[in-house]
N, C-alpha and C positions, 0 to 999 in steps of 0.2 A: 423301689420297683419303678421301670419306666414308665411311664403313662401311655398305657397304649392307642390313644386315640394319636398321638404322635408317632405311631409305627405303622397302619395302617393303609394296606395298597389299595388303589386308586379304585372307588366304585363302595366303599364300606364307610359306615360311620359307627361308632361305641356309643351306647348310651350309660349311662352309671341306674343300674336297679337298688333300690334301697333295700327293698327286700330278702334281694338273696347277698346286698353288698358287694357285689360286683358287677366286672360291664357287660351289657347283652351287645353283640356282631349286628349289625344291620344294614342286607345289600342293598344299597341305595335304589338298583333299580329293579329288582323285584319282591320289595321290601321283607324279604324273607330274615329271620332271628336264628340267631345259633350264642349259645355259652361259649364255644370254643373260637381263639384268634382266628381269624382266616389266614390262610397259606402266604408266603409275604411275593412270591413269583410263581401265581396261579401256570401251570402246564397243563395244555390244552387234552382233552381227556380221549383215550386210542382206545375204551369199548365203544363198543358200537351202539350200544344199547344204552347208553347214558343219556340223561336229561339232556336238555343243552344248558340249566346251570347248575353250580353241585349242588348236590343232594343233602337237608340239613344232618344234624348229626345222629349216627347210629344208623346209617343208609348201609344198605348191608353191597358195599362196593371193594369188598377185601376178600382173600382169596378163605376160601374156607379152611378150616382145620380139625384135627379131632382130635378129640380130649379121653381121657378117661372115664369111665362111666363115675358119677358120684361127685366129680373135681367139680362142682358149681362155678367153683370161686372163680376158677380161669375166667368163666364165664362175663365176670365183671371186671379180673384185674385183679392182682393182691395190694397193689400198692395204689393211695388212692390221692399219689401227687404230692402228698406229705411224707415227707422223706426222713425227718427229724423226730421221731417219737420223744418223745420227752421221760416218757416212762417204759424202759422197753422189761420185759422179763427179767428177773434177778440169774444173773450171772453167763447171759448173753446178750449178741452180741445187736447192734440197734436194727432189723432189719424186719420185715414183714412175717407173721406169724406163719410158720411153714402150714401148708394144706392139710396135712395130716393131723392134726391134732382138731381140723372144726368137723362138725357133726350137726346134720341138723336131723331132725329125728323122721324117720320115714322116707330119708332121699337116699340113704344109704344102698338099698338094691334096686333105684333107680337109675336107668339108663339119662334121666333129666334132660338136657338139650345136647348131651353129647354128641348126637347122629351132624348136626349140621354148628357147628359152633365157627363162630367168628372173634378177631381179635379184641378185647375189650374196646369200650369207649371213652371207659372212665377214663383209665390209662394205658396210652396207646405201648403197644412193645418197642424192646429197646434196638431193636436193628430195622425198623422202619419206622425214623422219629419224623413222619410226617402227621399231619393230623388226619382222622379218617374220613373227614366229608370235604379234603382237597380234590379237585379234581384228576381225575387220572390217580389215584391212591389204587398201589396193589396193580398196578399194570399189567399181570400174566392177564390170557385169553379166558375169564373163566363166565360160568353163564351165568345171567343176570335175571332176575325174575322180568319177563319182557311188559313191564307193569309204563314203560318209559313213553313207547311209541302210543299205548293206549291213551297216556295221557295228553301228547301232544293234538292226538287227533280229536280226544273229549276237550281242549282246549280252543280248538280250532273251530267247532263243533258253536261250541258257547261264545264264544266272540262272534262268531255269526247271527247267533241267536240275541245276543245281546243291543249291538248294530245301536249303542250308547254313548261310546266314546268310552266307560271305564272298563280298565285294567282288569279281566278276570282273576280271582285267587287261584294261584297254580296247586295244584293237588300233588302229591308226591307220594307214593305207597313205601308201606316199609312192611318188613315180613316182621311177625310178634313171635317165631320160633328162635329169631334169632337176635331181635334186638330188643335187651332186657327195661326193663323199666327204671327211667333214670327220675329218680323225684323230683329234681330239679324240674323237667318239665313242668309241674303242678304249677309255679309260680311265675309262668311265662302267662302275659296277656293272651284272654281268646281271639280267636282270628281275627285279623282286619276287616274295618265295614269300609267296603268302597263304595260308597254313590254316584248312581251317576254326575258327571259335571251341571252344573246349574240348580242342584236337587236343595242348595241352600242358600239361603238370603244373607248370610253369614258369611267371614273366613274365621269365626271366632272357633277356637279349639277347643270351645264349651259347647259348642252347640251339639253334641250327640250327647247321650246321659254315659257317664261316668260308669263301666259294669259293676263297681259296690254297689250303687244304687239299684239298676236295672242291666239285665244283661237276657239274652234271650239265645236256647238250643242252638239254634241255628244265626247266623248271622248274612245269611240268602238267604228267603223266601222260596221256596217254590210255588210257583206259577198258579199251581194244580193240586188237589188234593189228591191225583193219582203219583203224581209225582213223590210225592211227600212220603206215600204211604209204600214205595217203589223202595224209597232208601229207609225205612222201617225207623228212623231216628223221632221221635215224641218229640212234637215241635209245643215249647213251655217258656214262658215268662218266668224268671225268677228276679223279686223287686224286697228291694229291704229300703223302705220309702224314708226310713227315720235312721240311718247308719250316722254314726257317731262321727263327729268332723276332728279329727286328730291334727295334732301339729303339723303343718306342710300341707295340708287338703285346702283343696280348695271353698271358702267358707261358701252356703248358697244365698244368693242374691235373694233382697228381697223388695219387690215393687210396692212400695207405698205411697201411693198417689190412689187407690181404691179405681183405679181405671182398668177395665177386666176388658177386651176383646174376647166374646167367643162365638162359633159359629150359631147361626141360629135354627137349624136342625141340627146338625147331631151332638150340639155343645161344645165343640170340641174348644180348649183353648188355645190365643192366638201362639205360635211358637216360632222357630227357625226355618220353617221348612211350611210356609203357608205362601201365597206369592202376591206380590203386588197389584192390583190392574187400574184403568180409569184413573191414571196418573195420580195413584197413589192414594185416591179417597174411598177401594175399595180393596178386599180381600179375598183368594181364594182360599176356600179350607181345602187343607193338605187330604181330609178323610174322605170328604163326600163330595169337592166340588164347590162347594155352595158361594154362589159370591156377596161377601155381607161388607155393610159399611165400618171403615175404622171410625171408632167413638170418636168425639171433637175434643176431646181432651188429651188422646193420644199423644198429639206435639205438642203439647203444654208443659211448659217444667213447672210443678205447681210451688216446684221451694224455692224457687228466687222468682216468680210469678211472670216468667216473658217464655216464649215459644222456644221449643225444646229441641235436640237432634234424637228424631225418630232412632236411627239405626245404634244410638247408644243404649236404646231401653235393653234394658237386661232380657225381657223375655223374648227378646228377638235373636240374644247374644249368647242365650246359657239355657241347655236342657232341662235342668235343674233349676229352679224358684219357686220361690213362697210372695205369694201374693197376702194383701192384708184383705180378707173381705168388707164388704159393704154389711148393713144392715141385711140387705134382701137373702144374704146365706145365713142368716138365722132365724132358728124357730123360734128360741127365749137369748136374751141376753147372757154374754159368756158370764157361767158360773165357776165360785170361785173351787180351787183343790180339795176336794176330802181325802184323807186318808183315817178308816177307821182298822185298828190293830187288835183284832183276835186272840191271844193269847190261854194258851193250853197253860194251865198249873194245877195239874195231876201231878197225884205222888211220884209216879217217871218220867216229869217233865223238871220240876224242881229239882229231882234228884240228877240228872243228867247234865243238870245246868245251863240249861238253853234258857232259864227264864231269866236266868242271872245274866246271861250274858248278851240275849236280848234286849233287855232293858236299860244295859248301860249301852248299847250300840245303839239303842233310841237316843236316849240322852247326849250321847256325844253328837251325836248328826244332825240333833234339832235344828242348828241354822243352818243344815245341810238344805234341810227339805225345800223345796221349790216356794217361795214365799215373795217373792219380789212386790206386788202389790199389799201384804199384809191383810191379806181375805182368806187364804190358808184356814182350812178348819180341820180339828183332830180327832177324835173319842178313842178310849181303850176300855175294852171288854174282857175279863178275864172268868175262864170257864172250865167247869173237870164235869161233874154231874149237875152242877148247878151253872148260874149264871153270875158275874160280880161285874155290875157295872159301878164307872167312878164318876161323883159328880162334885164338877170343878166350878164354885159360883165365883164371878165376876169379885177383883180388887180384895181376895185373901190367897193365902197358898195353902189354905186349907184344901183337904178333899174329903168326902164322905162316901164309904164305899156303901151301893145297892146290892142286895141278892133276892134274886127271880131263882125260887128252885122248880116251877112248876115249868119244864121243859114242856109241856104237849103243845102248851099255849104260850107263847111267849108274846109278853106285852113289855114298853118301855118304862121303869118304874119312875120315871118324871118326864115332866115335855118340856125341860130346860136345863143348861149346864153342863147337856152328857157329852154333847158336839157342841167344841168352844174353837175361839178363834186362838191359833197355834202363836199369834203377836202377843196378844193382849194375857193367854194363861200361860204364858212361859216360865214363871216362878213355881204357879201350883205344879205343873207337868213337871217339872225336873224334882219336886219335892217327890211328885206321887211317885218315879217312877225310880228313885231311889229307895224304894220302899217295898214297891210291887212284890220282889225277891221275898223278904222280912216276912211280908205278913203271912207267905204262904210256905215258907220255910219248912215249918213241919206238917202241911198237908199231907195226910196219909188214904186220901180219897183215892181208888183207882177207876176209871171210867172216862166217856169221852161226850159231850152232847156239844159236838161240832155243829150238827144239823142247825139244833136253835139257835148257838150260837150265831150264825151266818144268817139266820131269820133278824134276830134282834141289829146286825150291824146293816143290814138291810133298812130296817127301819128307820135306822138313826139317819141314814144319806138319800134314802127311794128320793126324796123331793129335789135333790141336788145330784146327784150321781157322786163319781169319784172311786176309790180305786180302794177294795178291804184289803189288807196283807195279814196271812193267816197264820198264826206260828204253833204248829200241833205237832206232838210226841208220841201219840196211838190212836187203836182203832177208835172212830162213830160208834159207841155202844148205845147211846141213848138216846130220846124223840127219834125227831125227824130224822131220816138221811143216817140212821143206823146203820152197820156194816157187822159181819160177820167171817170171823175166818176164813177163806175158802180156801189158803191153800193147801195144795195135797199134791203129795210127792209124784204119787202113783201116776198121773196125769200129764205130769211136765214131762216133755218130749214126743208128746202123743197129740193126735189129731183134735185133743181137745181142749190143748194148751192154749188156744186163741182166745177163749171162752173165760179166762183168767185175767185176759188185755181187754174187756169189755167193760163196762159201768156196770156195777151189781147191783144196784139201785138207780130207779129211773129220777128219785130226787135231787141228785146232781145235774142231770141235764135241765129238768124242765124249770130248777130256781137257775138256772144259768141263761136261761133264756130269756126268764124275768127278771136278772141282773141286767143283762143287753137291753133289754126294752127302758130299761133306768136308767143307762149309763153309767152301772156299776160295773168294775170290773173288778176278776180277783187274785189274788197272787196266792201262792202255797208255798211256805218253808216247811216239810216233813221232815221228821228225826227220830221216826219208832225204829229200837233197836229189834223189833218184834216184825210181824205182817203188818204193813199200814193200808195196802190195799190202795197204793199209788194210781193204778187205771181207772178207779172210780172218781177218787179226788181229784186225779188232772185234766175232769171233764170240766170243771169248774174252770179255771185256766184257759183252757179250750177253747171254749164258745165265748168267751168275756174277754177275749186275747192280753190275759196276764202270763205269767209266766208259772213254773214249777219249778221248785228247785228242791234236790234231797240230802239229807245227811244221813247215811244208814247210821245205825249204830254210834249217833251224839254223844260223844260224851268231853264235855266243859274244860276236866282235868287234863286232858293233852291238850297242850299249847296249841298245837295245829288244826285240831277239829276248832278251836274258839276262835282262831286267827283267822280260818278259811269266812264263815259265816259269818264273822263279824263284818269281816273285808266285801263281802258279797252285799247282806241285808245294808251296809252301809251304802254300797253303788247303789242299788234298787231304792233306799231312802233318795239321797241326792238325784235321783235319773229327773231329766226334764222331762215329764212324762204329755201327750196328747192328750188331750179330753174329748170325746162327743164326738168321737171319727168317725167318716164315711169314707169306703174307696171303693173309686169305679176306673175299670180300664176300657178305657176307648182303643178301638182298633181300626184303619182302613177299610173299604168297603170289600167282600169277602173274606176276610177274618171274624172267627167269631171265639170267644171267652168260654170254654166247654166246663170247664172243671176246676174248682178252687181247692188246694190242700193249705193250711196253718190255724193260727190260733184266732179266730173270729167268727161270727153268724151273718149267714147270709141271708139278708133281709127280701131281697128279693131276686128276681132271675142274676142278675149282677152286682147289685151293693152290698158291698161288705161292711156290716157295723161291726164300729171297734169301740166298746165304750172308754179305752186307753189304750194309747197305741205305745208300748216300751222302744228304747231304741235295739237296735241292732239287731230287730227281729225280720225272721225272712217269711215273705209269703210265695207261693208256684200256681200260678195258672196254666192252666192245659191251655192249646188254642185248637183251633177246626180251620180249616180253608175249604169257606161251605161254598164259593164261588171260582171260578179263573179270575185270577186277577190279570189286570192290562196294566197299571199303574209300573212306571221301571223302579219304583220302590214305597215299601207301606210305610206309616208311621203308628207306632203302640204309645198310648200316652196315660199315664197313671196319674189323674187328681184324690188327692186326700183332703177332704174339708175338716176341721178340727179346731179346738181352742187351745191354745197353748194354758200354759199351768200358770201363765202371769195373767190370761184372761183376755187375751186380744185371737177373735177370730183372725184363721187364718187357711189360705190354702196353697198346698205343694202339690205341682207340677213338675211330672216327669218324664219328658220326651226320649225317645227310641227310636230312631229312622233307621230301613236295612231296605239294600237293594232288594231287586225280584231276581228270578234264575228259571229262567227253562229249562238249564244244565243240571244232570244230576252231579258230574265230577263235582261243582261249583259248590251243590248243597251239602257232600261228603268235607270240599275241604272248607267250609265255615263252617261245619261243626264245633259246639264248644263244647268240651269232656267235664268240665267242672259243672257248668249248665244242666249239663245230662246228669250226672251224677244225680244233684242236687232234687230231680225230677223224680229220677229211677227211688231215692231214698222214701222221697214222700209217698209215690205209690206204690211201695213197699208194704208202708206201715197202713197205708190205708186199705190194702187189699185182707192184711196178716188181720185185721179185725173183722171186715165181712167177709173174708173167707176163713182160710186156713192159713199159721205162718208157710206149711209145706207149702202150698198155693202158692203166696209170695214172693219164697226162695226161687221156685220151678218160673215165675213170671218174671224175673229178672235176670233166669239164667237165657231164658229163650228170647228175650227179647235183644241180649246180647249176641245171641247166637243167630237171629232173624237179621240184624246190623251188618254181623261179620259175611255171610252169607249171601245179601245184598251186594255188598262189595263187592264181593269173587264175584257175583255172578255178571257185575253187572260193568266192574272197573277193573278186571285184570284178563288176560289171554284166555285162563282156565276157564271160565264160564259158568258152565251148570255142570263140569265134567271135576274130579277128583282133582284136588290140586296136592304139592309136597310142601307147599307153605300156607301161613294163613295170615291171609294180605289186609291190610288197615292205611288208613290214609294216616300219615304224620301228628296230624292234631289231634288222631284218636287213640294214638295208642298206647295211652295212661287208663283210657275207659275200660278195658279185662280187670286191670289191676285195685282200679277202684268197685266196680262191680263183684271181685269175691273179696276189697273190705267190708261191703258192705254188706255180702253174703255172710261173712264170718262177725258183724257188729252183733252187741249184746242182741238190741233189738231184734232182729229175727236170725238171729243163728240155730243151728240145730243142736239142740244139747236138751240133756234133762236134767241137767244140772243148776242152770239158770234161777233162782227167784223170778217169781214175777214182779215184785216191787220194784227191780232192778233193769227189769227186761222192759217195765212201763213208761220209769221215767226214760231207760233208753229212747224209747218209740217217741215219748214230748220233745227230747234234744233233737231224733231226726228229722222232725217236722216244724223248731222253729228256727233252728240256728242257723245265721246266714252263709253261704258259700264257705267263705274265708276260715270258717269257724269249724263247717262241718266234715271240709275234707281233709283236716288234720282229721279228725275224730274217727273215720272212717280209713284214713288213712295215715297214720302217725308219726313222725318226723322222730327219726335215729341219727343222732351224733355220735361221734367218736371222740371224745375227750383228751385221753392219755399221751395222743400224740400228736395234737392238733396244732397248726403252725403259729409262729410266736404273735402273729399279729390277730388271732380269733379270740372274741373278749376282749378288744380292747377297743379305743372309740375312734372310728373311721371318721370318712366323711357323713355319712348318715348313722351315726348313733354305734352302738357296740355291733361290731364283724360278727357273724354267728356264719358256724362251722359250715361246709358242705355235708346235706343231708345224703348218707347210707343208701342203699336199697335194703327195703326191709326182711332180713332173713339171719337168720341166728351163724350162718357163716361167716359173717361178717365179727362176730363175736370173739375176743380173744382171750386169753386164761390169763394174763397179764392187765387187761384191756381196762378202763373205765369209760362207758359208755351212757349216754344219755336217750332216753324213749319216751315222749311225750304225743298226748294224744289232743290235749287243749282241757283237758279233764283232770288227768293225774298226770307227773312229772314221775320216771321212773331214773336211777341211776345203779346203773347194772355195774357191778365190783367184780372183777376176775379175782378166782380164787388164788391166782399167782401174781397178784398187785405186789408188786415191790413195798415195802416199808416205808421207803418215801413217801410213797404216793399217798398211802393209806396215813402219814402226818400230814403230808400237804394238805389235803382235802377235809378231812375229819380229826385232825389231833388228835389218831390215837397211834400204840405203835407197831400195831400189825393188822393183817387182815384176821386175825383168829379173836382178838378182841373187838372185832365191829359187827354190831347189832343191825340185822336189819330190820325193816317194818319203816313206816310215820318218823319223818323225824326232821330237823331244824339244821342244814348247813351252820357248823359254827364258822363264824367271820375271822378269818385267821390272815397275820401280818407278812403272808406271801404272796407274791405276782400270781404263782398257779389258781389258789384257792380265791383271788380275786376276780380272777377272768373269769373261772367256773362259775361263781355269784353275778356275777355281770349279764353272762349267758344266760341263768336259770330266772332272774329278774327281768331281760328282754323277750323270753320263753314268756313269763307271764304275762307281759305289756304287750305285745305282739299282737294281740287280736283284737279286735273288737267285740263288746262284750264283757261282763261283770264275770265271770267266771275267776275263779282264784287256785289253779290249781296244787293239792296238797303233791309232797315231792315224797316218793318211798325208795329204800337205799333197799336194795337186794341183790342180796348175794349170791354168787353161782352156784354155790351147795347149799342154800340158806334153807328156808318155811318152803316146802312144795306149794303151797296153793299161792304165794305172793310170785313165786318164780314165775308158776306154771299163765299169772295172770301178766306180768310183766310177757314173756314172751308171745302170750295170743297177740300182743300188740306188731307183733313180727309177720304181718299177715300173707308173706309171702311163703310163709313155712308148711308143713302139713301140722296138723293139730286134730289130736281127736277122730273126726269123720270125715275132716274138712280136706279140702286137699291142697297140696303147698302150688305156687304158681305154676311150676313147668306141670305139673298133673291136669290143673285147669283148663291151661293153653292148647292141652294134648285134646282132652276132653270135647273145648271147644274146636279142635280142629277135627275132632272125630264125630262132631255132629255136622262141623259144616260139609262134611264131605258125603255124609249121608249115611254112617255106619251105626245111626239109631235114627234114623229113620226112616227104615221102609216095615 
């Protein structure tokens, strides 16, 4: 293949994205991005109503056409650039599966986007092999949504306003009737932050934060809090302050010299975007103004002991660093790691095998765990109706097990031994915990006194803090923190199904609060194949910002269920974890911190304690613009004070500078869809508990609908009057599509069919998982396997090529096809009933589709190209994220189990399902509200 950065006409440059494996287009001078090559002899464009530069892709500048009621597929294209199936239907011929045979259920007597359809964009047609965002594409006189002139003069408008010197972000509308949702957009950076010129002390390319770490709604400011509230978009911080540094990231800097610059009203620290005065002996803060002295050690290089070059300091150069603190950031001297381990061995815990396989994934990890100083300390408590703690005395590999049966009261039955140092009892501990299993072997106790339990591991650490990891099987039956069946059928799907995502006991929260006050935090592996009553337990988690994690229905004997959780609890042993966290965001002056959603306690109007902070967890602040701001751009800065698990205080700084806008177009086109999502999820799940999930759903429909509605009225010719399209700025319009996955995610979907177990930990994923993580989940990544081109699955320049992802709708499905749907959760691989024989040896060694089993189950590694790139792929599917998550893989078949089908294809969210409605119904929906036809 050529390299296209060598074909490329004058004014574009290619970058190579790791992620999607291929290059993104970028017009040098309006740094606008497109997936597709630019045109190679741009022709100057004869409507009249065109931008004056082209329009990115899926601009609806092609002459219309009309399809058959039902045909969706037109819609996108049947051929998707891949020409070569590799596996095409037995005994035809290698070509795209004709329209008639796909089906998606419920679209069938719909008219769908027929009325106004345009030529795909996936794959442009064969007798106009131009690409569709060239200018001048489709040259008859046809009309144009007049969305062009608005823009120029909303541009015109805001350079005025602006009166800065930067480049406003051009807004570009696209109609959502007609231009379908291409996934690829998801993995496109959010908008550009232009600054204005001189707004940094820097030219270093580190100096904004990274958006893994911090990425913010909006990437303009508005001005005004009427402004703000004019384009209806929830202006929110989303920060994941501890995101895992992967190979090729950039590592963060860390200043150690103990010399800290920060303001001395509002604290802010010293950053990139502060300014120099009085010849360099003084500082202005970027937040308040303030002008404060630079420390006298500043120009010091204190490791070779002579005077230093200021503008090399990291924290002048990177948005991102960790500073080492001084004494003065601590209360007590950093303490060393506890981890104390809980352990369920109930007669259905032993039997399931989670204790077994627990306890050797202890054992292998031990020099996993975080120990670098050798202060590491451990205890393990094992519990069903009683108590079995083990005590490990110094210089034997003896152990002696204690039992406390009197759960009302629980006391430590020694004050030595039980919490040992993980260096020094590493013989005893590998002795005990090859045995753990043994001695409880034939336990036939059923019961649960979790409550005490968590009292007693409390004990062991209160003086120290550190992190309990809890490993339970079934309900709280006994002492404290008991729990009681509640579910009941009759319930779910009714107004009172909220009431089942609530804590059923107030002893969860209030010892979770007095875990934070200790800097205890706590983790849950759940595995009742029964009700465990997940919403009560994951307040625990919650408020201690540990984590939850489930395994419905554990059980040991399948390979997969013991490979996922061993792989998981083993990441969570090894994670560098924070200790003794605080986080505060600092904002410019008229910004203010409204609303906190994730896994911590807010100690007071803004600190967030986190007695252990896990990596790759997300947090979302709301924000308020309680003032006009004058500044031409704010700064949001995020410090985390903490100890690392090796024992050295420390704190991370995370800077975020964004222009201001008086412009509303400005504020439409820096919107970021991933940001919002991320936002919309969290107050979701937080409304579906103080309200109702109905509430929720209806809160997210409307506020989509309060967005789109804005827009027309405010950014396109139509106004406040009926329009025949439904207009969205270019960056937005992935946000409908994400908004009913999220409407259709376990967490609050409308069904009565749901568990609540199920529906709860949903609601803890949607509220901790970082961006990257949550909008597969919400939105699910479909490959195409069977004909995928020779070079997918194999190792590019950045690591193995992974497929172009689908749009998600079971059209796309073929009766021949072998297809991949993955959520970040579960791996699905969808088998057409008409898979060739081949395929079905290649991939599984067996010799037909009527001998393969679907459910759980283990790719066997077979000595073909095919069945090697498919492993390649389903292995980078896993590594992919960031995050411990291990997804299990299930093979289903297209006539297989109804309920594994039925659950594989919810994952298709663009389909109709159940109650739910497939996208062109949504789109309809939404344009029939915005137009007013439910609301007078």
């Amino acid at each position: 293949m050529a390299d296209p950065t060598q074909q490329l006409p004058p004014g574009w440059a290619a970058e190579w994205d790791p992620a999607n494996q291929r290059f993104l287009f970028i017009e040098t001078a309006t740094g606008r991005s497109q997936w597709e090559p630019p045109p190679q002899i741009p022709t100057a464009p004869t409507d009249a109503h065109a931008p004056s530069s082209s329009p990115p892709p899926g601009h609806a500048h092609a002459k219309r056409r009309q399809y058959a009621a039902g045909q969706t597929q037109a819609y996108y294209g049947t051929g998707d650039a891949f020409q070569e199936p590799s596996y095409g239907a037995p005994g035809v011929q290698q070509q795209p599966a004709p329209t008639a045979q796909l089906f998606t259920p419920g679209l069938a007597a719909e008219q769908g986007f027929a009325g106004q359809q345009q030529p795909p964009y996936h794959a442009p047609p064969a007798q106009e092999p131009q690409y569709i965002n060239a200018p001048g594409f489709g040259q008859e006189p046809v009309y144009y949504p007049p969305t062009a002139p608005i823009n120029q003069l909303a541009d015109q408008f805001s350079q005025m306003g602006m009166g800065m010197g930067q480049k406003p972000l051009q807004l570009y509308t696209t109609n959502l009737l007609t231009s379908p949702p291409d996934p690829r957009e998801l993995a496109r950076p959010p908008p550009e932050i232009r600054l204005p010129p001189n707004s940094c002390i820097t030219t270093s390319p580190y100096a904004n934060a990274e958006y893994s770490y911090q990425r913010c709604t909006l990437n303009s400011i508005p001005t005004t809090s009427s402004l703000l509230s004019k384009s209806k978009i929830p202006l929110g911080l989303v920060i994941t302050p501890y995101r895992t540094v992967k190979e090729g990231d950039q590592p963060v800097p860390l200043v150690a010299d103990t010399v800290i610059a920060r303001c001395r009203r509002c604290r802010t620290y010293i950053n990139p975007y502060v300014q120099f005065i009085d010849g360099g002996n003084r500082w202005r803060c970027c937040m308040c103004n303030m002008s404060n002295e630079v420390p006298q050690l500043f120009d010091w290089d204190q490791g070779q002991n002579q005077p230093g070059d200021r503008w090399a300091r990291d924290e002048l150069n990177h948005s991102v660093v960790e500073f080492v603190a001084p004494t003065e950031y601590m209360v007590r001297p950093p303490q060393p790691a506890v981890y104390v381990f809980l352990i369920d061995v109930s007669h259905t815990a032993v039997q399931s095998g989670m204790v077994a396989t627990a306890t050797r994934t202890i054992l292998e990890n031990l020099d996993r765990i975080p120990n670098e100083d050798d202060r590491t300390k451990v205890a393990f408590v094992a519990f069903d109706t009683s108590l079995y703690f083990f005590s490990l005395p110094p210089g034997t590999t003896d152990s002696s097990m204690l039992v406390v049966s009197d759960v009302e009261d629980v006391f430590l039955p020694k004050p030595t031994d039980l919490l040992v140092n993980l260096a020094e009892a590493k013989a005893s501990l590998e002795s005990l915990l090859g045995r753990i299993n043994d001695m409880f072997q034939d336990n036939h106790t059923v019961g649960s006194a979790l409550g005490p339990a968590l009292q007693a591991g409390f004990k062991l650490m209160a003086p120290i803090g550190g992190k309990i990891i809890v490993l339970s099987a079934s309900l709280p039956s006994i002492g404290p923190g008991a729990l009681k069946n509640r579910e009941d059928p009759k319930i779910l799907g009714t107004s009172k199904e909220s009431t089942l995502l609530q804590a059923a006991s107030p002893f969860y929260k209030t010892f979770a609060i007095e875990c934070s006050r200790a800097q205890v935090s706590v983790d849950m592996f759940l595995f009742s194949s029964a009700y465990q009553d997940v919403a009560s337990l994951a307040c625990l988690p919650h408020y201690t910002s540990g984590q939850t994690f489930f395994y419905p229905a554990f059980n040991a004997s399948r390979t997969e269920d013991a490979i996922k959780f061993a792989h998981e609890f083993g990441e969570v042993l090894a994670m560098p974890i924070m200790l003794e966290a605080v986080m505060r965001v600092r904002a410019s002056k008229g910004l203010r911190m409204a609303s906190f959603h994730g896994n911590f306690f807010v100690r007071s109007t803004d600190l967030l304690a986190m007695p252990a902070v896990p990596t790759d967890q997300s947090y979302v602040i709301e924000i308020q613009i309680e003032d006009t701001i004058t500044a031409p751009f704010v700064v949001l800065q995020t410090a985390v004070l903490h100890t690392t698990c090796y024992g050295e205080r420390r704190i991370r700084v995370i800077t975020l500078a964004l222009p201001t806008t008086s412009s509303l177009s400005e504020v439409f086109a820096s919107a970021d869809q991933v940001a919002i999502a991320t936002l919309l999820a969290n107050k979701a799940v937080e409304r579906s508990l103080t309200h109702k999930l109905e509430d929720s759903r209806d809160a997210i429909l409307q506020r989509m609908v309060d967005i789109l509605l804005s827009y027309k009225s405010s950014m396109t010719a139509a106004g406040a009057g009926a329009s025949a399209q439904l207009a969205i700025s270019e960056n937005l319009k992935m946000l409908p599509v994400l908004v009913l996955g999220l409407l259709k995610n376990v967490g609050i979907r409308q069904s009565a069919q749901i568990p609540p177990d199920l529906r709860a930990y949903a609601q803890a994923l949607l509220t901790s998982l970082p961006s990257q993580t949550l909008i597969p989940y919400i939105h699910p990544t479909f490959y195409s396997l069977h004909n995928m081109p020779p070079e997918v699955g194999t190792v590019g320049e950045s690591g193995i090529i992974m497929p172009t992802p689908l749009p998600l709708t079971s059209e796309r499905l073929e009766r021949h096809g072998l297809f991949l749907i993955e959520d970040g959760q579960t791996i699905f691989m969808w088998v057409g009933r008409d898979a060739v024989p081949q395929l079905i040896l290649d991939v599984f060694n067996l010799p037909s589709y009527e001998v393969l089993r679907g459910g759980k189950m283990t790719l066997p590694v077979l000595d073909n190209p095919f069945s090697q790139r498919i492993h390649a792929i389903i292995q980078k599917t896993r590594e992919l994220r960031r995050g411990v998550y291990y997804p299990h893989l299930y093979v289903v078949k297209e006539d297989g189990e109804p309920p594994l089908r039925l659950w594989a294809l919810s994952c298709l969210i663009q389909d109709r399902a159940d109650v739910l409605p497939s996208y062109q119904q949504f789109i309809n929906q939404l344009k029939d509200k915005v137009n007013g036809a439910n609301n007078y």
